[in-house]
ROSE-46581 format. One record per atom (N, C-alpha, C): chain; residue number from 1; residue in one letter; x, y, z. Coordinates in steps of 0.1 Angstrom, whole numbers. Atoms other than C-alpha are relative to their C-alpha. Example, Ala and Ser with C-alpha at 12.3 -4.5 7.8 and 13.67 -1.06 7.14 Angstrom:
residues 2
PT  cadena  num  residuo  X  Y  Z
PT  A  1  a  9  -12  0;
PT  A  1  a  123  -45  78;
PT  A  1  a  9  12  0;
PT  A  2  s  -9  -11  0;
PT  A  2  s  137  -11  71;
PT  A  2  s  -8  11  8;
***
This chain:
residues 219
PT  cadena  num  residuo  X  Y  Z
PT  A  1  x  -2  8  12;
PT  A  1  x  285  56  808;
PT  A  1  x  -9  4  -11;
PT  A  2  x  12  -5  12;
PT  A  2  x  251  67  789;
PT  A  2  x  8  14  -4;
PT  A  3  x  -1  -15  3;
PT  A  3  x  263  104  789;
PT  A  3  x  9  -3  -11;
PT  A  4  x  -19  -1  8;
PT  A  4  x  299  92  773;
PT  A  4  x  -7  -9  -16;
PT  A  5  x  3  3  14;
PT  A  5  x  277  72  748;
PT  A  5  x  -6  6  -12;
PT  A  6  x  10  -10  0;
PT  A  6  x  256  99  743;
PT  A  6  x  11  13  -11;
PT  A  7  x  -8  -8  8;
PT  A  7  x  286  123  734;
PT  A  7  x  4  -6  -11;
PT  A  8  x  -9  7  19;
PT  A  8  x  304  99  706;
PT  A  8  x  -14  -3  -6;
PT  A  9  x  10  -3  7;
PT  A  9  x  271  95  693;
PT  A  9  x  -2  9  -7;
PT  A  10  x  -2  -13  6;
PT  A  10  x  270  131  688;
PT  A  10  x  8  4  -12;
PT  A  11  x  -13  -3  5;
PT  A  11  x  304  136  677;
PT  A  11  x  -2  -9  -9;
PT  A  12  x  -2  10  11;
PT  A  12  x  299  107  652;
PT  A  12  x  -10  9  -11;
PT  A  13  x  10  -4  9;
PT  A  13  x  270  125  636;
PT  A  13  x  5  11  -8;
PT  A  14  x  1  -22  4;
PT  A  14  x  283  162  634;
PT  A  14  x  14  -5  -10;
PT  A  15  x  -8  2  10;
PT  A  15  x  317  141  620;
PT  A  15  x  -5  -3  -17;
PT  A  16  x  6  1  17;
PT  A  16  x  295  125  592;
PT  A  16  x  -6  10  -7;
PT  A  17  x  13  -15  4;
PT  A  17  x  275  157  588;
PT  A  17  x  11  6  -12;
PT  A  18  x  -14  -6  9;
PT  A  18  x  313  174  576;
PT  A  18  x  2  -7  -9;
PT  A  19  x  -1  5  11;
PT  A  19  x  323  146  557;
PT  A  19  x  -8  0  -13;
PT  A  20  x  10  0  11;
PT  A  20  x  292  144  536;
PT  A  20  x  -1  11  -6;
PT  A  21  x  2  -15  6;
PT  A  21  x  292  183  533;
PT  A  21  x  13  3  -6;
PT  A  22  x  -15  0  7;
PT  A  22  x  331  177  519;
PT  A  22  x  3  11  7;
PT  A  23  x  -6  -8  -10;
PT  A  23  x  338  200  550;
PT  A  23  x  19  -4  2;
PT  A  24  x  -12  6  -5;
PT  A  24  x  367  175  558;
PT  A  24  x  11  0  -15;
PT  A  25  x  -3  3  15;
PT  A  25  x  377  178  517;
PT  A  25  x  18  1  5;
PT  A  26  x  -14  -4  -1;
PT  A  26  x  409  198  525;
PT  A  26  x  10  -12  8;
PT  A  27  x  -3  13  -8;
PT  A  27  x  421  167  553;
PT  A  27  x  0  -13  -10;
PT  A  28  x  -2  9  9;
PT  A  28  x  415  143  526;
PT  A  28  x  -9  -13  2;
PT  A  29  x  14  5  -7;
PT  A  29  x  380  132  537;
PT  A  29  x  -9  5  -6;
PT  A  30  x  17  -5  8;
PT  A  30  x  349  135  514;
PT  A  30  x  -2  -8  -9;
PT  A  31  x  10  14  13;
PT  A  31  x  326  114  491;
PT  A  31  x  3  4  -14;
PT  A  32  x  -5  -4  18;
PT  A  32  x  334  113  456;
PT  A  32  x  -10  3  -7;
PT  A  33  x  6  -11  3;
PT  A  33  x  320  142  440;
PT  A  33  x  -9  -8  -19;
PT  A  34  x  8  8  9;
PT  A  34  x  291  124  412;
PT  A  34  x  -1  16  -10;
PT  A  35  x  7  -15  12;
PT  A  35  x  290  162  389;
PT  A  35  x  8  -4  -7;
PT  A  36  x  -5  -2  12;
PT  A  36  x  297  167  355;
PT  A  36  x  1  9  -7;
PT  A  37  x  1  -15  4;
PT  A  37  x  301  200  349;
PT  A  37  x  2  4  -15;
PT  A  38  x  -2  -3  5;
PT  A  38  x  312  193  319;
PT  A  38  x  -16  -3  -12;
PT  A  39  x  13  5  8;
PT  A  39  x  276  180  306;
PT  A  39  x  -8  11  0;
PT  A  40  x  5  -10  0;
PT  A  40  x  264  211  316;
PT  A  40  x  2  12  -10;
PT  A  41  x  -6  -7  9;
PT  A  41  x  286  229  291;
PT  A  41  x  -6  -4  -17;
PT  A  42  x  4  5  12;
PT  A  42  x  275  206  262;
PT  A  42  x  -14  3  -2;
PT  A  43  x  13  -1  -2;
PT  A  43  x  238  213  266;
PT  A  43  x  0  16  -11;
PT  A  44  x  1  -4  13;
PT  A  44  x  224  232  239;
PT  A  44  x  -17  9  2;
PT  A  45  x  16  -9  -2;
PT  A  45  x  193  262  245;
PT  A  45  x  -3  -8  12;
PT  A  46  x  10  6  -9;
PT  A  46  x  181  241  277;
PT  A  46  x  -11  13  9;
PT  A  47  x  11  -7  -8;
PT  A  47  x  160  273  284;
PT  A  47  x  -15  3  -9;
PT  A  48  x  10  1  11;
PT  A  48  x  141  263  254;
PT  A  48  x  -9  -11  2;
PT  A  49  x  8  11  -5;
PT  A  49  x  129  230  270;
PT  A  49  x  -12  0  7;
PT  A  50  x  14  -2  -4;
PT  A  50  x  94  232  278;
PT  A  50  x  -10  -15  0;
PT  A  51  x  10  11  5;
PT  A  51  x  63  207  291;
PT  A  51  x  -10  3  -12;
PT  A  52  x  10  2  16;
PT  A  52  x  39  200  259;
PT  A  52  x  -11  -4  10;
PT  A  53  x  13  5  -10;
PT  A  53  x  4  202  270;
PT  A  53  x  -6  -16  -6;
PT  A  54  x  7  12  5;
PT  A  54  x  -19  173  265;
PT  A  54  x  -3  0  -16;
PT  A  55  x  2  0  14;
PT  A  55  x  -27  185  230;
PT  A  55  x  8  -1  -10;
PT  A  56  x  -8  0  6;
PT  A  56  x  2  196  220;
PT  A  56  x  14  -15  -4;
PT  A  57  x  -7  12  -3;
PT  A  57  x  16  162  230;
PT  A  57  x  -5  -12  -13;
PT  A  58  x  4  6  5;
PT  A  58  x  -6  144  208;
PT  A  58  x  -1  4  -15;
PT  A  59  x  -4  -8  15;
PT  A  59  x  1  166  179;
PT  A  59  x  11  -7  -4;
PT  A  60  x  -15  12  5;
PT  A  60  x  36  153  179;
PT  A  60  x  -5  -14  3;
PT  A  61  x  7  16  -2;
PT  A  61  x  24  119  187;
PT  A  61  x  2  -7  -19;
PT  A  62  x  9  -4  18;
PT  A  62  x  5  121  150;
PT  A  62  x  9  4  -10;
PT  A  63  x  -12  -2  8;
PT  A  63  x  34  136  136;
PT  A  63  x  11  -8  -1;
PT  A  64  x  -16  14  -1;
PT  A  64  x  61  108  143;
PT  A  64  x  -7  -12  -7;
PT  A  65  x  -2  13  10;
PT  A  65  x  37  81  130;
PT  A  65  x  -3  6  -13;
PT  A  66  x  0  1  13;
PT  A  66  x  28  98  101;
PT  A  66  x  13  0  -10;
PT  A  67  x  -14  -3  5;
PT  A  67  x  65  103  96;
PT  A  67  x  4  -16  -5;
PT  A  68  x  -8  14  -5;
PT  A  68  x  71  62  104;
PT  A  68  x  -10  -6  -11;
PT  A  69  x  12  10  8;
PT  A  69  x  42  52  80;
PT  A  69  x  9  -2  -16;
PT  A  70  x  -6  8  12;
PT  A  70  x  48  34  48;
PT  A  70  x  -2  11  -8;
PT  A  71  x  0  -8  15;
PT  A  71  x  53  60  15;
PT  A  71  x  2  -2  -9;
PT  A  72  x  -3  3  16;
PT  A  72  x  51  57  -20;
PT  A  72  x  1  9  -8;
PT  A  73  x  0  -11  8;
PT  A  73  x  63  82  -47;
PT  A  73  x  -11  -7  -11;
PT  A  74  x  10  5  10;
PT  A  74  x  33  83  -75;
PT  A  74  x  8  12  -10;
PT  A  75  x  -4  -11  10;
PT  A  75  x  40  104  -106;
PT  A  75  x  -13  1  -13;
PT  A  76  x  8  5  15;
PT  A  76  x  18  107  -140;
PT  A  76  x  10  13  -5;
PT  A  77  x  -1  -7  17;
PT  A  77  x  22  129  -173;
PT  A  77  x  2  -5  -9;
PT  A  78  x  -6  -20  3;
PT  A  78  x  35  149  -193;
PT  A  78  x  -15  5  1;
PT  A  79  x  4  -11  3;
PT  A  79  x  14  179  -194;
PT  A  79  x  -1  10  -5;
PT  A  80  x  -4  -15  3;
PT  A  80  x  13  207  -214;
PT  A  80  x  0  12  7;
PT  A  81  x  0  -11  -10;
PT  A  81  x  14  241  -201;
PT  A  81  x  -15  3  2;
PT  A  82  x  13  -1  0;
PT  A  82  x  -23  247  -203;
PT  A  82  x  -6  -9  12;
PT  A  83  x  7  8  -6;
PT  A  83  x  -31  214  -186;
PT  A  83  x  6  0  13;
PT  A  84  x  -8  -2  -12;
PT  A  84  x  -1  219  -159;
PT  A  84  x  -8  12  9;
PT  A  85  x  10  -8  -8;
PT  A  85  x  -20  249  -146;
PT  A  85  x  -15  -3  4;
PT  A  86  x  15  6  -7;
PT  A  86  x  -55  234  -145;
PT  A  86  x  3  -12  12;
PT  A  87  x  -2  13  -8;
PT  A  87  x  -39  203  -126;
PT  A  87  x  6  7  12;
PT  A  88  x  -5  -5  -13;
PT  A  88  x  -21  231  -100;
PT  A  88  x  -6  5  5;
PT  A  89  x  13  -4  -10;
PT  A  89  x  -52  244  -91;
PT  A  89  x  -6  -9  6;
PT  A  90  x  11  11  -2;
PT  A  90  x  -69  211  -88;
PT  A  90  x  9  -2  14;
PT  A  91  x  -6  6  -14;
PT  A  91  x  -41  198  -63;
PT  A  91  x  6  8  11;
PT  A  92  x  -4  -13  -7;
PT  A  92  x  -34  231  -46;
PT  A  92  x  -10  -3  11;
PT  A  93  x  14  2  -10;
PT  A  93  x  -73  225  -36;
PT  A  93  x  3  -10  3;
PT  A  94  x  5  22  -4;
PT  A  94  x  -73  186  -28;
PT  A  94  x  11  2  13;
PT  A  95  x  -11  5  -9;
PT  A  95  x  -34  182  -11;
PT  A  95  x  8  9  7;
PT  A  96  x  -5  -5  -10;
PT  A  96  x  -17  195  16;
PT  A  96  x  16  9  -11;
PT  A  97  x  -14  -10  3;
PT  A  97  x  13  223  8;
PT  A  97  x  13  -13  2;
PT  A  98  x  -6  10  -2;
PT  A  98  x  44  201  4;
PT  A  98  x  0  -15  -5;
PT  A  99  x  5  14  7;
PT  A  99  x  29  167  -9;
PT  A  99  x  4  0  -19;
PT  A  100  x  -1  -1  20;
PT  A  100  x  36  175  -46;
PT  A  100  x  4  8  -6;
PT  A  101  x  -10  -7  6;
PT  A  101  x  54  188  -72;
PT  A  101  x  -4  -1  -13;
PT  A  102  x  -1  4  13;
PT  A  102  x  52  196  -107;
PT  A  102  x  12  7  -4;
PT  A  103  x  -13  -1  1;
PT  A  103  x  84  195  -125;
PT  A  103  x  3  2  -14;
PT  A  104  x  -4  1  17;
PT  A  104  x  93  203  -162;
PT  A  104  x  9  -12  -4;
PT  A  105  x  -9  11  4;
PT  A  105  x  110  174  -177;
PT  A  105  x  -3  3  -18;
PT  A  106  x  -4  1  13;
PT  A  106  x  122  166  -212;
PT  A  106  x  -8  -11  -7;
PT  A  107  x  7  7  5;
PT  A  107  x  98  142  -234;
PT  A  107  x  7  -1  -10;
PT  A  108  x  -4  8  11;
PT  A  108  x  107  119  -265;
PT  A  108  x  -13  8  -10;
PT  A  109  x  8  1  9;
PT  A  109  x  85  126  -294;
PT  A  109  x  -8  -14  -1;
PT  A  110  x  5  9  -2;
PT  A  110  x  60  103  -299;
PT  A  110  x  -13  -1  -9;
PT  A  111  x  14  2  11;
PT  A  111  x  34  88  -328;
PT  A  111  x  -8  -11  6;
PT  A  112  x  9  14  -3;
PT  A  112  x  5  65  -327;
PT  A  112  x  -8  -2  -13;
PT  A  113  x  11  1  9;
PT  A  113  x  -19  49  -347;
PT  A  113  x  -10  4  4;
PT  A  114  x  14  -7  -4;
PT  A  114  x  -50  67  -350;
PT  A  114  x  -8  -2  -10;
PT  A  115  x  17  -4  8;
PT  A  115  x  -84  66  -359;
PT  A  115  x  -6  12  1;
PT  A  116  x  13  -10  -7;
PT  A  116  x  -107  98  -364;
PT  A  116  x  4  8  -10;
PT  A  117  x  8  1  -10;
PT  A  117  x  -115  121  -361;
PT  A  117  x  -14  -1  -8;
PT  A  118  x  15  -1  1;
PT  A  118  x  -150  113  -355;
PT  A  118  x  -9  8  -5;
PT  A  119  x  2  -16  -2;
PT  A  119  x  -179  138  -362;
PT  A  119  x  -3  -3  11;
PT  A  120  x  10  -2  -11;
PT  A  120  x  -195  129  -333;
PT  A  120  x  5  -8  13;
PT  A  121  x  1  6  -2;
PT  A  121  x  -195  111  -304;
PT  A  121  x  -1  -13  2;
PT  A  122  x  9  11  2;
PT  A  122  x  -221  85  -312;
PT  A  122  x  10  -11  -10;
PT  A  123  x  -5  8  12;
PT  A  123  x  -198  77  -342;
PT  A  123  x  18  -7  5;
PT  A  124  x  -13  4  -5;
PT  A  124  x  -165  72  -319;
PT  A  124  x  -5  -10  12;
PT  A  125  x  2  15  -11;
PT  A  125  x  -182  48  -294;
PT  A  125  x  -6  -12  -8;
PT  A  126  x  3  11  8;
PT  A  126  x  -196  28  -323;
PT  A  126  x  12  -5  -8;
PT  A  127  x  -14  2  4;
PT  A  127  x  -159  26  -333;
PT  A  127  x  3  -10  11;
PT  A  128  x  -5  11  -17;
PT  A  128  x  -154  13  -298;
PT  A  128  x  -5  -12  -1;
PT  A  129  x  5  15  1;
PT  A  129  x  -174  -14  -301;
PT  A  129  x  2  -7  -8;
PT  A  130  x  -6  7  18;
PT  A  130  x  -162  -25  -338;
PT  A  130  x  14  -8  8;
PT  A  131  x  -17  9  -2;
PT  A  131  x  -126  -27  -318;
PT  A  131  x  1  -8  11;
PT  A  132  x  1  8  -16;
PT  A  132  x  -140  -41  -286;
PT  A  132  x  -1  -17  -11;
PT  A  133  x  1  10  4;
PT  A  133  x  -151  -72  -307;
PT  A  133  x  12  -5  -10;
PT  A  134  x  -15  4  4;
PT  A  134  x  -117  -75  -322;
PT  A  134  x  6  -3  8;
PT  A  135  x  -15  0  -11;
PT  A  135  x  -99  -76  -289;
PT  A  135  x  10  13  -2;
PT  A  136  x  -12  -10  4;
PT  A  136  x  -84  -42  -297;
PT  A  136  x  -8  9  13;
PT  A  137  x  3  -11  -9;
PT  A  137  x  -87  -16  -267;
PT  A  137  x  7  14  -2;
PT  A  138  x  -3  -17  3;
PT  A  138  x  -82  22  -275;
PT  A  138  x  6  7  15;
PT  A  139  x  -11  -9  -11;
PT  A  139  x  -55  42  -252;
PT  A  139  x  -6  11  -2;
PT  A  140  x  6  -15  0;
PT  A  140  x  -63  78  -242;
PT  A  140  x  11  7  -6;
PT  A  141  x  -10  -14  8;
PT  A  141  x  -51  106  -262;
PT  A  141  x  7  10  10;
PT  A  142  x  -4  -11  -8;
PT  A  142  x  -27  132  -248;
PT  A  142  x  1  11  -7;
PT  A  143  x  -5  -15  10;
PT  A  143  x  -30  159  -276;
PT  A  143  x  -17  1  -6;
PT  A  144  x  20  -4  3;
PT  A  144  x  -69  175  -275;
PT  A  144  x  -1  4  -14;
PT  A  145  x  5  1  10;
PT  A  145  x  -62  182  -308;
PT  A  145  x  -4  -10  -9;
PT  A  146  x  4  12  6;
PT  A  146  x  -64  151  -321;
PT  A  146  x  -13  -4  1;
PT  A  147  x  15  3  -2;
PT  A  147  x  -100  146  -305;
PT  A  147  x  -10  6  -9;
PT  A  148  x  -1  10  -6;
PT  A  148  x  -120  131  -312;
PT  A  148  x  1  -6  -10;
PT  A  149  x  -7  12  8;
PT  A  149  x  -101  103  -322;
PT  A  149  x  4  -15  18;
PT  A  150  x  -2  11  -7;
PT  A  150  x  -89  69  -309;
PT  A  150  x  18  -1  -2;
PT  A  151  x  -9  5  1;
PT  A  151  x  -55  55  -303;
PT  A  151  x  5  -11  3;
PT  A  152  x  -3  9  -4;
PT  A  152  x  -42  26  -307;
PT  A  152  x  13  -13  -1;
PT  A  153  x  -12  2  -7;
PT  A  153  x  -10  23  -294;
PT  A  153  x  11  13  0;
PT  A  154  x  -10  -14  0;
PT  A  154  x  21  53  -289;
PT  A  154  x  11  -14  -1;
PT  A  155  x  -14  0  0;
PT  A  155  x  53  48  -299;
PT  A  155  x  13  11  -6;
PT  A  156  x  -12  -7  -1;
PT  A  156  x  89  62  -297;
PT  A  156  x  6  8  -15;
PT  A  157  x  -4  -4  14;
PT  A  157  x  95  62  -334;
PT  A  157  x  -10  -4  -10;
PT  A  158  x  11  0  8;
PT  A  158  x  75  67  -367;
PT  A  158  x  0  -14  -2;
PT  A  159  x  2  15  7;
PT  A  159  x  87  34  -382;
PT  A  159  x  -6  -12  9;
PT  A  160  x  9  12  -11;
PT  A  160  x  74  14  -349;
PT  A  160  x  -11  -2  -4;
PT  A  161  x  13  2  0;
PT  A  161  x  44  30  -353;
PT  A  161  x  -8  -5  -14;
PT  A  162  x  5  0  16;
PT  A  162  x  40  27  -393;
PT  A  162  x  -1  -20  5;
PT  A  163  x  -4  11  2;
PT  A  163  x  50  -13  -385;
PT  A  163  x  -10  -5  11;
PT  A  164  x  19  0  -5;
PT  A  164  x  19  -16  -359;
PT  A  164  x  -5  3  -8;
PT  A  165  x  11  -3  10;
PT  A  165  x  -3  0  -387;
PT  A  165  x  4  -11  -7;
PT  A  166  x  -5  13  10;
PT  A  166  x  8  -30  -411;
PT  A  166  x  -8  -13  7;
PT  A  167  x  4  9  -6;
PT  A  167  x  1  -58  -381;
PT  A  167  x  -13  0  1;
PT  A  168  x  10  1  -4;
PT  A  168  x  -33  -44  -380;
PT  A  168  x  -4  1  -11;
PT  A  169  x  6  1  13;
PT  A  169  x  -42  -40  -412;
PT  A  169  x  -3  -15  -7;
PT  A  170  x  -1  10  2;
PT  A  170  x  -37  -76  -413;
PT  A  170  x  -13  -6  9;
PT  A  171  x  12  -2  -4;
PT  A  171  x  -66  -77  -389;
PT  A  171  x  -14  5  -6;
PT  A  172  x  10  -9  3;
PT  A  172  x  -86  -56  -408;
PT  A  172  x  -3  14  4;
PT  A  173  x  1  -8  -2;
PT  A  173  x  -82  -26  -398;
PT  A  173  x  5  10  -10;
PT  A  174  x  2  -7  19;
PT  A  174  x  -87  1  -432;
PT  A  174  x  6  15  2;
PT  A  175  x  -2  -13  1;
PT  A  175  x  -87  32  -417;
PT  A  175  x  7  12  10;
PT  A  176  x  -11  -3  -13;
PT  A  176  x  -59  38  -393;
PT  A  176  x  11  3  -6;
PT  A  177  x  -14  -4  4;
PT  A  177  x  -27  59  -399;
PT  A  177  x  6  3  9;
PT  A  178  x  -15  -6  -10;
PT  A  178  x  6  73  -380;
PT  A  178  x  -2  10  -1;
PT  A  179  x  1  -16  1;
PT  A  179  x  3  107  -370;
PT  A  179  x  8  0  10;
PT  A  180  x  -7  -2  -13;
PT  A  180  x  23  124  -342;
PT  A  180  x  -6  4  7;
PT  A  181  x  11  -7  -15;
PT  A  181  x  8  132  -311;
PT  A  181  x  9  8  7;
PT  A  182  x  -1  -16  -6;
PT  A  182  x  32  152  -296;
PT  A  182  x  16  -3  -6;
PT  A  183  x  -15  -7  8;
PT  A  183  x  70  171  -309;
PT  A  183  x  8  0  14;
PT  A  184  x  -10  1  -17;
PT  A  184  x  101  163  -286;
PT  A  184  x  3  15  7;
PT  A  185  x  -2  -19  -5;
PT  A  185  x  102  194  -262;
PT  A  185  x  -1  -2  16;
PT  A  186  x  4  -3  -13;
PT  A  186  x  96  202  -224;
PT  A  186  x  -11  1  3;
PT  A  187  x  14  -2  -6;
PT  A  187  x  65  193  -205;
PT  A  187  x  -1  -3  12;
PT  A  188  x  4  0  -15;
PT  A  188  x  52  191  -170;
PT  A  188  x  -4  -13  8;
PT  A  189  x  5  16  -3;
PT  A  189  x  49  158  -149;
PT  A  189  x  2  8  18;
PT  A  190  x  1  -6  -12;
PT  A  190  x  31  159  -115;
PT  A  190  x  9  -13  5;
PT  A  191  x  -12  10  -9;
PT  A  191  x  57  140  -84;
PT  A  191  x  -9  3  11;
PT  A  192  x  11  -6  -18;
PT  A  192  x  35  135  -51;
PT  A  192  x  15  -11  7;
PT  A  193  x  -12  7  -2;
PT  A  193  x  70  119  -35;
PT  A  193  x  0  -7  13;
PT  A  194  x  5  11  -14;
PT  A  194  x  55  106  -1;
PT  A  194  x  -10  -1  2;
PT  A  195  x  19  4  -1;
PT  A  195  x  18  91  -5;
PT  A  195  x  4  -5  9;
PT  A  196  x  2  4  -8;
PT  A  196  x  10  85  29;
PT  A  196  x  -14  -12  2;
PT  A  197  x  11  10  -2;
PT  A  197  x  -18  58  38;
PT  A  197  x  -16  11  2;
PT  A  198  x  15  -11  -4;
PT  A  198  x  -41  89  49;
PT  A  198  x  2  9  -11;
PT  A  199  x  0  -7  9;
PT  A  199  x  -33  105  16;
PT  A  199  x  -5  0  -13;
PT  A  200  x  10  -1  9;
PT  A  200  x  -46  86  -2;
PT  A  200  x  -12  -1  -6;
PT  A  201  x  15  0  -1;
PT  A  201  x  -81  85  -3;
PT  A  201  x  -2  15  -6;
PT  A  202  x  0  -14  9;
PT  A  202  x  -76  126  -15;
PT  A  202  x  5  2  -13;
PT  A  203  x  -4  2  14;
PT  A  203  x  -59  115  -44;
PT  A  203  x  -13  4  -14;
PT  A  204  x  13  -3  7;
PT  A  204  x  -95  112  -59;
PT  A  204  x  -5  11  -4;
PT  A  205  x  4  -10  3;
PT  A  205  x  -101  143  -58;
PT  A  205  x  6  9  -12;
PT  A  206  x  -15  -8  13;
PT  A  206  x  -70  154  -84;
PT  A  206  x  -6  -10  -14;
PT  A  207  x  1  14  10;
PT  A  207  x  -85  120  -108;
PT  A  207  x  -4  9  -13;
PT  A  208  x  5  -9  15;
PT  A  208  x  -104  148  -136;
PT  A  208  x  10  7  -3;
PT  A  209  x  -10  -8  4;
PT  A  209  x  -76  169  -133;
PT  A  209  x  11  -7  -9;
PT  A  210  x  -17  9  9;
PT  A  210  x  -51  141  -149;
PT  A  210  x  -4  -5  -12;
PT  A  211  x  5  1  12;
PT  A  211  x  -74  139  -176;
PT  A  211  x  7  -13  -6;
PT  A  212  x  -9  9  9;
PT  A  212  x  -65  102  -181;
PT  A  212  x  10  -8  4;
PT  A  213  x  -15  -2  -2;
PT  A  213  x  -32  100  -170;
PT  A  213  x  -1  -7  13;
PT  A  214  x  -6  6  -8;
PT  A  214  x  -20  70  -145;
PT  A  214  x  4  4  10;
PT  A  215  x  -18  3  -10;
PT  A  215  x  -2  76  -111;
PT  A  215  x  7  -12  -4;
PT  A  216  x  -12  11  8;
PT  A  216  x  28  50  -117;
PT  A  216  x  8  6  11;
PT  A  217  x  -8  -2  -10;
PT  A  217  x  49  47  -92;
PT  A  217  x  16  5  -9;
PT  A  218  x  -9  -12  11;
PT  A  218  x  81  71  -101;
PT  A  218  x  12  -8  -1;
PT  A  219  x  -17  9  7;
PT  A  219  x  114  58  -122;
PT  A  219  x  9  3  13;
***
């Protein structure tokens, strides 16, 4: 009786053995086949798939959040061509390859009221302080010919600006006219188009180079 239980024990195993090995396939006996051969087909270089060491791992790490971090496009100008090149050395040295752009754009013409020029100096910060105790604050010039002089205000057209010179003269102000500061034409505006949170803190370093000139977040 052991021996006979002994053999179908056997015989039970070497049967399951076939089955599992879809020996019995042809009979119409075997486990339903889990491949997908065709997933194998869709696969794309998988001999390109490689582990990343510990460093390399953390490289990409650093690169996904800097990717995921908050960004801001900043912009200033215009520029002339003179100052466009001093400003692409400045940020060549400061910012990473890729962070920035300078771009030719189209400018309006544009006058201001001005005071100057000065001979000196001494005699254009003693201006300052005449307009400081008026409540009048002086804008930075964008045209070094003009220096040194004061401005105090730009506008789009002469008659704006002639029509400010009037409002201030009503203040007291004697010796201020409309000049033009710069002729409608092509000038250069820097685009930094994804300030990162770790980017900016290098911005500082570009501040002399903008001679002036705002970032402003871009139109």
């Amino acid at each position: 009786m052991l021996r006979l239980f002994v053999l179908l024990l056997i015989l039970a195993n070497g049967v399951y053995f076939a089955w599992s090995e879809g020996m019995l396939r042809a009979y119409g006996f075997a486990p339903a086949q889990q491949r997908e051969p065709q997933r194998l087909a869709q696969q794309i270089k998988p001999e390109a798939i490689r582990v990343l060491t510990p460093a390399e791992f953390k490289r990409v790490e650093a690169q996904a959040q800097a990717e995921l971090a908050p960004k801001e496009c900043l912009q200033a100008g215009p520029f002339d061509d003179t100052q466009a090149t001093a400003l692409r050395h400045a940020v060549e040295s400061a910012l990473p390859p890729g962070s920035w752009q300078l771009d030719s754009v189209a400018v309006p013409a544009r006058w201001i009221v001005y005071m100057g020029k000065f001979a000196n100096a001494e005699q254009m910060a003693k201006k300052r302080g005449e307009l400081a105790a008026m409540n009048l604050v002086p804008q930075a010039l964008n045209n070094p010919d003009l220096e040194l002089g004061l401005s105090l205000g730009g506008f789009d057209t002469q008659a704006a600006a002639a029509a400010e010179l009037a409002k201030l003269g009503l203040r007291g102000i004697r010796t201020a006219k409309v000049v033009q500061e710069r002729q409608e034409g092509q000038q250069n505006q820097l685009k930094l188009p994804s300030v990162t949170p770790d980017l900016k803190p290098r911005l500082g370093d570009i501040k002399s180079a903008l001679l002036g000139r705002a970032l402003r977040t871009c139109n």
